[in-house]
N, C-alpha and C positions, 0 to 999 in steps of 0.2 A: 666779246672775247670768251664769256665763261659758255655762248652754244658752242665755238666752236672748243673748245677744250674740251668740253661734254662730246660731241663728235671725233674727236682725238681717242678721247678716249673707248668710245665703242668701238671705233677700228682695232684699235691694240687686242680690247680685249676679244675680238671676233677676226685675230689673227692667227691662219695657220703656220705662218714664217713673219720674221720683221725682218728688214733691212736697215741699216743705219747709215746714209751720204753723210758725212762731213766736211765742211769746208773749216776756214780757219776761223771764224767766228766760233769754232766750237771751245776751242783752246784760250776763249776770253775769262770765263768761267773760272780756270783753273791759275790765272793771273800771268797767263802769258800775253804780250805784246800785242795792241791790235797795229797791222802795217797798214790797214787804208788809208791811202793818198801819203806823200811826202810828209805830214804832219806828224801822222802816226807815227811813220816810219823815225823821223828825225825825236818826238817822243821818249821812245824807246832807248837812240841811240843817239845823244848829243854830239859826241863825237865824230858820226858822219852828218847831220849837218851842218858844223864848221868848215869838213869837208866839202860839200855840196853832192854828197853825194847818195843818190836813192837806191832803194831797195831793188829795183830792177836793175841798175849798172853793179850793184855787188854781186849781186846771183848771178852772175857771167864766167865760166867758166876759163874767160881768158885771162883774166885775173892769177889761175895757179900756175900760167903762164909769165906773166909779164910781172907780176907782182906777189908771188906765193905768200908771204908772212901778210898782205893784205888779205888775202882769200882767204886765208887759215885762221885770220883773226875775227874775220866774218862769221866762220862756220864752228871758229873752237867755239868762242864766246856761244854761240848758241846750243852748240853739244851740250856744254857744261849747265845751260837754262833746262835744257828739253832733261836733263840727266834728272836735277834737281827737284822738278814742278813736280804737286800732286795732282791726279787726276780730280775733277770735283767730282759731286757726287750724282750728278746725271751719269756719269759713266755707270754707273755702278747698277741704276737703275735700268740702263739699256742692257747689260749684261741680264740682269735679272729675267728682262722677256726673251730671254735665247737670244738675242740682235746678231746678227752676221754685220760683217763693219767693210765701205768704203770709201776710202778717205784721199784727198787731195795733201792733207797734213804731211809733212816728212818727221814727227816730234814724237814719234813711238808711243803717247798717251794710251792709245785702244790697247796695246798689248803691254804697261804698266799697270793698267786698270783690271787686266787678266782675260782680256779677248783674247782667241786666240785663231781664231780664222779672220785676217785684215788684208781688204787688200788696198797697197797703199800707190795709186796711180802715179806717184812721182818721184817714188824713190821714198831712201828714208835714212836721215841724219844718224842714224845708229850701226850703219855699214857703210864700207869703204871701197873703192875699187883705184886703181890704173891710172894715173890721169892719159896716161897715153892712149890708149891702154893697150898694153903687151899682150892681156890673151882676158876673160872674159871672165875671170874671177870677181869674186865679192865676200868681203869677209867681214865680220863684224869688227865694230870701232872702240877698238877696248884701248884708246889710245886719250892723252891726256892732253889739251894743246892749251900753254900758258899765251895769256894774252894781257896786256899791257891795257888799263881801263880808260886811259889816256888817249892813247891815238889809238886805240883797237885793231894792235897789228900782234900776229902770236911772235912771241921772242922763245928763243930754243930751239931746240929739234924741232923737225916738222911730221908726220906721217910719208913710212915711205911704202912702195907697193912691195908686197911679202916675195915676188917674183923677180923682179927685176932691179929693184932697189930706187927705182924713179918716182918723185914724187906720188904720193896718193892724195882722193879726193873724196868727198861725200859721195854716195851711190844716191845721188840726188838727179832731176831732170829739174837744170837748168836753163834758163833762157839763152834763144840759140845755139843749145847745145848740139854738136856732134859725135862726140863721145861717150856720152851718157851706156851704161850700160845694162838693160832694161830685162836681163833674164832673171831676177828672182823675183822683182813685180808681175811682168808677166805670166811669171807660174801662176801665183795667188790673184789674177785677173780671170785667169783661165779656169779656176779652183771657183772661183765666185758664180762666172758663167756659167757650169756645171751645177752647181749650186741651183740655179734661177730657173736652169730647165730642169731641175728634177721636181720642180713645185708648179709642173703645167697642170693647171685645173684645179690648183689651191689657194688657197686667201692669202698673197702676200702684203703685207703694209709696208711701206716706204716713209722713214722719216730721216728729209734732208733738212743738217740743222748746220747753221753758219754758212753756208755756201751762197755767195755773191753773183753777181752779173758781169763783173769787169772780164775773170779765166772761167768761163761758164762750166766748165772740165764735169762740178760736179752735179748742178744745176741739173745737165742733160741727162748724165746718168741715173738719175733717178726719176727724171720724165719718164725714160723709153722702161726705166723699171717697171714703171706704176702705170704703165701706158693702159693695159688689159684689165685692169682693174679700178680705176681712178681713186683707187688707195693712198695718194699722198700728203704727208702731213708737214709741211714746207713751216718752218720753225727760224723767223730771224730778225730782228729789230727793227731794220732799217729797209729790207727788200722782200718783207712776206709775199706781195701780190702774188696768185698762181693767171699765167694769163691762156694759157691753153689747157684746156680738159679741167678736171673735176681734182677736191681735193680740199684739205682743209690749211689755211693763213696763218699763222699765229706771230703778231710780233710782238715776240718775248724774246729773250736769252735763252739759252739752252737750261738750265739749272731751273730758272723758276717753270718753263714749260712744261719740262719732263719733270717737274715735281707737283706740279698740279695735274696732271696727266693720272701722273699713280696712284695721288689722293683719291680721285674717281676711282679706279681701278678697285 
């Protein structure tokens, strides 16, 4: 472990750009909920496993359909987590090498930590849009949703679309979503890949940290990142192996990696 941290850290510091992948392993660090497998998930939220009910049948957008004060109770409840959490202090150090951020996360942490180029692949708990949607607004969630800790359903008003008056909903991509409304990710996707070609024939370094194998989402993206240069420094407890191309392992957490990283440094 300490050659490759020692190669970890020669990369960084023989970087002309970093990039920072995050999956949701990154957000353990900062004492937010790990969801892998039904366990975690049920962990977190005893009250839906009483329910029987997992993390993938919640994030279902038919839910603000068929059951709105269930969906709402799903997403206030975590507004109100993601609102509250501090960044740890790995953020802080990623910030400090200039890091460019992208993230599978929907929990705003890169840009509480003071990022301020993120791009976030699936949305993000901190804007709102349509559930219908009416026309292709997004607007931020400055919205309050009480939830009952009990059965974790929001009781009260709900969020409604600023347009139309019709329910609203996280500007999240959920599973089998059709509605999802994907233009301000998009920008900042399109802001990143402008980004990556403007550093053709420079030392970029890639460090994906937390990112899994089950939604590979961000796994990939930071393969074809670090494709040109086998710069990546693949940072995660449980799934370091790198099994194609070049690249350094590390399984640690986020916090103790990237702070033995900068020790070298």
């Amino acid at each position: 472990m300490s050659d490759g941290l020692d190669r970890a850290a020669e990369l960084v510091a023989g970087a002309d750009a970093v990039l920072v992948c995050a999956g949701a392993g990154m957000g353990v660090d900062s004492g937010l909920p790990d969801f892998r497998g039904g366990a975690g998930f049920w962990r977190a939220y005893p009250p839906y496993e009483r329910l029987g009910l997992r993390f993938e049948e919640l994030a279902d957008p038919v839910h603000f359909v068929e059951d709105p004060e269930l969906a709402w109770g799903f997403y206030g409840h975590r507004l109100a987590l993601y609102r509250n959490t501090i960044p740890h202090a790995g953020f802080a150090i990623l910030r400090d090498w200039g890091a460019r951020a992208f993230t599978s996360n929907v929990d705003g942490q890169f840009q509480l930590a003071g990022f301020a180029d993120v791009a976030e692949v699936h949305g993000s708990i901190h804007h709102l849009q349509c559930t219908l949607p009416c026309r292709r607004a997004v607007w931020a969630a400055t919205v309050d949703v009480e939830v009952d800790p009990e059965t974790m359903r929001a009781v009260g008003g709900l969020p409604t679309c600023e347009s139309c008056g019709a329910l609203a909903r996280p500007n999240i991509l959920m599973f089998g979503d059709a509605h999802w409304v994907p233009d301000r990710s998009q920008a900042d996707l399109d802001a990143l890949s402008e980004w990556r070609r403007s550093l053709r024939g420079r030392n970029l370094v890639v460090l994906e940290i937390g990112a899994g194998t089950a939604i590979p989402t961000v796994r990939r993206h930071a393969e074809l990142a670090s494709a040109a240069t086998g710069n990546l420094i693949r940072i995660n407890p449980r799934e370091p192996e790198i099994r194609h191309g070049r690249g350094v392992a590390l399984a640690m957490g986020a916090v103790e990696a990237l702070t033995e990283i900068q020790k070298r440094l």
